[in-house]
N, C-alpha and C positions, 0 to 999 in steps of 0.2 A: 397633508393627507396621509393617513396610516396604511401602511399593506396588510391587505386581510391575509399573513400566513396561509390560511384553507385553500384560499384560488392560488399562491404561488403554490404550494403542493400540490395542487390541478394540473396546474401550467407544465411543470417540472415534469409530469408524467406524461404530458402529450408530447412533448420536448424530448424527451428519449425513448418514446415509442414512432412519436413523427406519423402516430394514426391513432383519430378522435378514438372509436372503435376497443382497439386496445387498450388504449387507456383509460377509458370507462370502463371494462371486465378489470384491470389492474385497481381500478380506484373501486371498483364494486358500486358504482351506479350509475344511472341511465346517462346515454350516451346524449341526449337531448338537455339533460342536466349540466352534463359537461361543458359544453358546448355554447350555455349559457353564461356559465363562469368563468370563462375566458372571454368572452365579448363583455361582460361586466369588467372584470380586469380590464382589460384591452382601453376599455372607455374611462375607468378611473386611470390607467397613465397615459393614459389620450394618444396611444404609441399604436401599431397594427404589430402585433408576436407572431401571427401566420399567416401564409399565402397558402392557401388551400383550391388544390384545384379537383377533378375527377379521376386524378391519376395517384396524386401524393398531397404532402402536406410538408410544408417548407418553413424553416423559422427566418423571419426577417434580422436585420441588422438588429434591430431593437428588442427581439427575440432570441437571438443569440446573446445579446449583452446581460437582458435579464437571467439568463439560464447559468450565467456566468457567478453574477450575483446573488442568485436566491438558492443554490448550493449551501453556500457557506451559511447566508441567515437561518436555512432550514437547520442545518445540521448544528449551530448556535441556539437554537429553540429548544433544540432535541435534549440540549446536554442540559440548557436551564431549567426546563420540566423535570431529568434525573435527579438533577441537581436538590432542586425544592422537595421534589417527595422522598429523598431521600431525607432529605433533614426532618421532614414530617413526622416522620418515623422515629426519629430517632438516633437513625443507624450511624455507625462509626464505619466508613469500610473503605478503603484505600484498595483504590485498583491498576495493578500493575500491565504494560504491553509490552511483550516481547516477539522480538524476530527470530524463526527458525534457526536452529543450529547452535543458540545464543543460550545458558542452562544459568536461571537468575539467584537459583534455590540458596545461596548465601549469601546474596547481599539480603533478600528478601526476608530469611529468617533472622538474621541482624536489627531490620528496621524493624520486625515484628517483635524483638524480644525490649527493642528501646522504644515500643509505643504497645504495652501490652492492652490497652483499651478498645486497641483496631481488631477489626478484622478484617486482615491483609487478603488480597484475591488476586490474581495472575491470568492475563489474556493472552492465547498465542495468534501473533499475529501475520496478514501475510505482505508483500510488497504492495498489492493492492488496497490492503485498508489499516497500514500500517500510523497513517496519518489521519485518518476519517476518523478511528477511534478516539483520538481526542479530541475533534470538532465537533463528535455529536456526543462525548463526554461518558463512552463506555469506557475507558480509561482515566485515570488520575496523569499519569505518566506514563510514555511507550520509549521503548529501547528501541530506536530505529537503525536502519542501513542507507546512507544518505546512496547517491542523492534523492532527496525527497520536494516538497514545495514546503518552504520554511515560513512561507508567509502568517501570522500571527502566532508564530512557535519563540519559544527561548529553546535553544541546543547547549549542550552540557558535552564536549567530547569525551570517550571514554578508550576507545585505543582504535587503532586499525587492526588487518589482517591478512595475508595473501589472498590473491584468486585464483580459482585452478579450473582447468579445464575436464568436465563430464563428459567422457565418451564411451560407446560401447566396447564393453574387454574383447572381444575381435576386432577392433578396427585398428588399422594400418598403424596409428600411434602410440598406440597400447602399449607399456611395459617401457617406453623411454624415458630416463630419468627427467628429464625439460625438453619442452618443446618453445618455439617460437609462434608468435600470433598469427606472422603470417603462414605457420601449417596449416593456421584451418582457415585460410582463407576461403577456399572452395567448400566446406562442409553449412549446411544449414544451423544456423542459429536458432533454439528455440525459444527466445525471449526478444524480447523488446530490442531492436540493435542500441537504440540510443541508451542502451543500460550499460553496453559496452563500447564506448566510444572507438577504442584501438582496434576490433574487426569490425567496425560499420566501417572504418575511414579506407582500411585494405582492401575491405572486401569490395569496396564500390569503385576503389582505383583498379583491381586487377579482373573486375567482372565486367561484361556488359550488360549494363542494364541492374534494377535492384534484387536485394534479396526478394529468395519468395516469403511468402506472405506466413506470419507464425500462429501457429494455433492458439487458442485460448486457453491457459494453463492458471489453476487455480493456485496448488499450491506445488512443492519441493518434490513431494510423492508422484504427483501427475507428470513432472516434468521428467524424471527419472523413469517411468513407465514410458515415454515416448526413446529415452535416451538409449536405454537398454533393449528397446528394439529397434534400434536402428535409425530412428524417423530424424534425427537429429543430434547437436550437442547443447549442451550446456554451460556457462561460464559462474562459478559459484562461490562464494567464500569458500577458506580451509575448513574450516567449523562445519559449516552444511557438509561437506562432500566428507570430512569426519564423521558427523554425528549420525549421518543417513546411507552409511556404508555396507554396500552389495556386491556380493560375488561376478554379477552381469555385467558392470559397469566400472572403468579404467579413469581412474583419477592423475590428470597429469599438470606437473609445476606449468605455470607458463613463465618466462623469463619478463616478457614486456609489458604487464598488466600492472596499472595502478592499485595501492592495495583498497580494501574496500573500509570503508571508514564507518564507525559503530558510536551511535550517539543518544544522549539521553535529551527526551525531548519532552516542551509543555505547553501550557496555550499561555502566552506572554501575557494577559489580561489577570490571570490569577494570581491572587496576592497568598497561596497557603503556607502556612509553618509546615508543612507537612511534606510536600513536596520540595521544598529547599532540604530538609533533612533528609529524605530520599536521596538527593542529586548528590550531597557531599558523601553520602556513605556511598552510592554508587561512583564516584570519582574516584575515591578512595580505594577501591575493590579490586581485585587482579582478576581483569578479564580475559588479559591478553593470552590466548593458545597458545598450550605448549605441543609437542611433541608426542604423541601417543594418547593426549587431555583429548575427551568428548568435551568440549566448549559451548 
């Protein structure tokens, strides 16, 4: 039996609204339609995806696994449909993703002047769809900041680089040349902990109980508007806290921070000329920050 794609994009949107309702205004049609095309699903994998009661709407074990799965098929569909109307077309166009901080403008004009046929294009990307963009194939290639989910990726290493610590130019550590991790033990984290393993593990030994809870931050700019008033710190490559440098905000060495490792990434399935010659010119390339270098 074949999965109708259309009901797993149904599913998918009931799945992360977890309400019929919403996700029919999200999909833009009748909620009664919706409703229909998951009990069709449902019955073509002879599986029950929700427990729906008058209060909430709950995914089962089998609903959970699918949502797990039809991510990646969706987002493999997405790239194959670019993929085809791009060739439909014609078009030559090779698209590059980069992580903030990261400045590609030499490798890229390199590969564009040894494939003058292309036309080379550049995504900036952020920790949260740093990897998406090549599953659903708005990218050729993304320059990511591991760690990431490598799973049906080829990684190409390209250098590492310190991390330093974001904090407000009036705060207590402001203006010291290194600090240690455990100084900010006590200070709020505004990202993810498990992005920094060295204060999740302190912070949770010398605290009771867990960190508080982090706000949803899209990108580098948002993160530094909460920084530099106060609301929190941040833990950032050298490059970011170079490149996106404010009078408000005190950039400090950390001594015990692993450095953060910078990689060129692709979807392992892809057999291109095009992309292999990207990766050796980008291996090639001096990424690595210098001293007073925007990177």
């Amino acid at each position: 039996m074949d999965v109708d794609l259309r009901k797993l994009r149904y599913f998918v949107a009931v799945a992360e609204e977890l309400h019929f309702g919403r996700a029919a205004d999200r999909l833009h049609i009748a909620q009664p339609v919706l409703s229909r095309q998951i009990r069709a699903l449902e019955n073509e994998l002879r599986a029950q995806l929700f427990v729906r009661t008058k209060r909430a709407t709950e995914l089962t074990p089998a609903g959970r696994q699918l949502l797990d799965d039809a991510r990646p098929l969706l987002a493999a569909a997405d790239a194959t449909r670019r993929r085809v109307a791009q060739a439909a077309r014609g078009a030559k166009t090779f698209t590059i993703g980069f992580m903030p901080g990261l400045t590609v403008t030499s490798v890229v004009r390199r590969f564009a002047a040894a494939n003058p046929e292309l036309e080379v294009e550049v995504v900036r990307t952020t920790w949260d769809d740093q990897v998406e963009v090549l599953h659903d194939g708005r990218v050729d290639v993304s320059i990511v900041r591991l760690p990431i989910d490598q799973a049906g990726l080829v990684l190409r290493p390209l250098f590492e680089e310190p991390r330093v610590a974001m904090v407000p130019a009036d705060h207590r550590l402001a203006g010291k040349p290194s600090i240690d991790i455990t100084d900010l033990a006590d200070e709020h984290l505004l990202q993810d902990p498990d992005a920094v393993p060295e204060w999740r593990d302190i912070a949770l030994e010398l605290r009771s109980g867990h960190p508080r809870a982090v706000p949803v931050l899209h990108s580098v700019e948002e993160k530094l508007e909460h920084v530099a008033a106060g609301n929190g710190i941040s833990i950032v490559p050298q490059s970011v806290a170079d490149f996106y440098h404010r009078p408000d905000v005190s950039t400090l060495p950390v001594n015990d921070l692993a450095p953060n490792k910078v990689a060129l990434a692709w979807i392992a399935t892809r057999r291109s000329r095009l992309i292999h010659s990207f990766a050796d010119l980008a291996t090639a390339a001096d990424w690595a920050p210098r001293p007073g270098r925007r990177a």
